[in-house]
N, C-alpha and C positions, 0 to 999 in steps of 0.2 A: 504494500500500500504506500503510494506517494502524497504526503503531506505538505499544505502550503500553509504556513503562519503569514496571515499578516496583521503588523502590530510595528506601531513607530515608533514603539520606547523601547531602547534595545535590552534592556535589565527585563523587561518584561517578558521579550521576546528569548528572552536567551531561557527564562525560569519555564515560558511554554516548550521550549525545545526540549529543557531536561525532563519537562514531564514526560515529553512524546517519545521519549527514549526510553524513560526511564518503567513504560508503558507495554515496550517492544519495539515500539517503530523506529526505525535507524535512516530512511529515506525521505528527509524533512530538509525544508527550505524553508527559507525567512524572507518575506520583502516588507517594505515601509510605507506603500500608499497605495492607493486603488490601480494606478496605471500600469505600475509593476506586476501587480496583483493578475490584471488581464491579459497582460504580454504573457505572464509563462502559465494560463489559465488556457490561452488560446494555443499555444505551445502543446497543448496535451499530457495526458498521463496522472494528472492531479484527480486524486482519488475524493479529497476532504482538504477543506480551508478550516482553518482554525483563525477566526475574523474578530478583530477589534470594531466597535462602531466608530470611536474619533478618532480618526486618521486626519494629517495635514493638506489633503485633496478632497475631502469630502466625507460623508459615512459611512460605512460597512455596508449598512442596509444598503445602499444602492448599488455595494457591488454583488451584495446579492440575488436585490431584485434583475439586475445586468445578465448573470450568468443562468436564472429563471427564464428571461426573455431569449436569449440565448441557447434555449432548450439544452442545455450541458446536462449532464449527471454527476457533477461533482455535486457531491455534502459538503455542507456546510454547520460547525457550529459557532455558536457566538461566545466568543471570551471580552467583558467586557465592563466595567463602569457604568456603565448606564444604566440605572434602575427604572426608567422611564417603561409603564406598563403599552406605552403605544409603541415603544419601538420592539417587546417584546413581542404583541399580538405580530407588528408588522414583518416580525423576523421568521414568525412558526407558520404566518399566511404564505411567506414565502417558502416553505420548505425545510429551515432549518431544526439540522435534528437534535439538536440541545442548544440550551441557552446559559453558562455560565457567568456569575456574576464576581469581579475583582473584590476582594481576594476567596480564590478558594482552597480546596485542601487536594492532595492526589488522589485522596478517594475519590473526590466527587468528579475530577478528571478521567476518571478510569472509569467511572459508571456511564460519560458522556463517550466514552470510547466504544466501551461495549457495546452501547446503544446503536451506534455506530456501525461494528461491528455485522452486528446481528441483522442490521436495515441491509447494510451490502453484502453479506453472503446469505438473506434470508431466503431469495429463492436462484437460486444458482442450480442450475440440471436442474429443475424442474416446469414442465410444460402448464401446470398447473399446480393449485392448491387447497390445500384445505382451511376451514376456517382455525384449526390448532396454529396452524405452520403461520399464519397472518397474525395471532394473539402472541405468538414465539418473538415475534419480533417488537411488536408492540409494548408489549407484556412486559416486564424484565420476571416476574415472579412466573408467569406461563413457560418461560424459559425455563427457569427455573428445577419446576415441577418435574419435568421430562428429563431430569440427569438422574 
């Protein structure tokens, strides 16, 4: 899985890297604004953005709304300062699949992972599904259940 941070405070950016390491993932990138963000977005291969909302070019949301209209499949989750309940609705209408608030702890990074996880390899080889295999993903406890 290829990981893209973006976050323009490098102390920040550097403590999301050692989560994402420290996670499993070893194939993460860091850039500092939304333009960067879309150059190696458009580039390909990016699995999940790990997205600040205040960046020095603009908001998060709007690089996420960008890569929505854009029909991409990259994930996206929100790491971020901003407690604002509108930009949280604005973040989940667009797709993303956790919304992390500064500061948090590796647990709660590794549950946003998992989640993660689970959304991109929930139906892999399969043509179809059941309604278990859709709660599996959704679910973190329906997961769970079935170990």
């Amino acid at each position: 899985m290829k990981i893209l941070i973006v976050e323009d405070d490098p102390m920040v950016a550097h403590i999301n890297l050692k989560f994402a390491n420290k996670a499993g993932y070893d194939d993460v990138e860091t850039v500092s604004d939304i333009e960067s963000a879309k150059e190696r977005i458009i580039q390909g291969g990016i699995d999940l953005v790990l997205l600040d909302v205040y960046l020095p070019t603009g908001k998060g949301t709007d690089l996420l709304k960008w890569i929505r209209q854009e029909n991409l499949s990259t994930d996206v989750i929100l790491i971020t300062a901003d407690r604002s309940s509108e930009t949280v609705e604005v973040s989940m209408n667009y797709g993303a699949v956790d919304y992390l608030i500064k500061p948090f702890d590796f647990a709660r990074f590794q549950m946003a992972m998992e989640k993660f996880e689970r959304k991109k390899t929930g139906f892999v080889g399969k043509k179809s599904v059941e309604q278990d295999d859709i709660d599996s993903i959704f679910f973190e406890s329906a997961s769970k259940s079935d170990k």
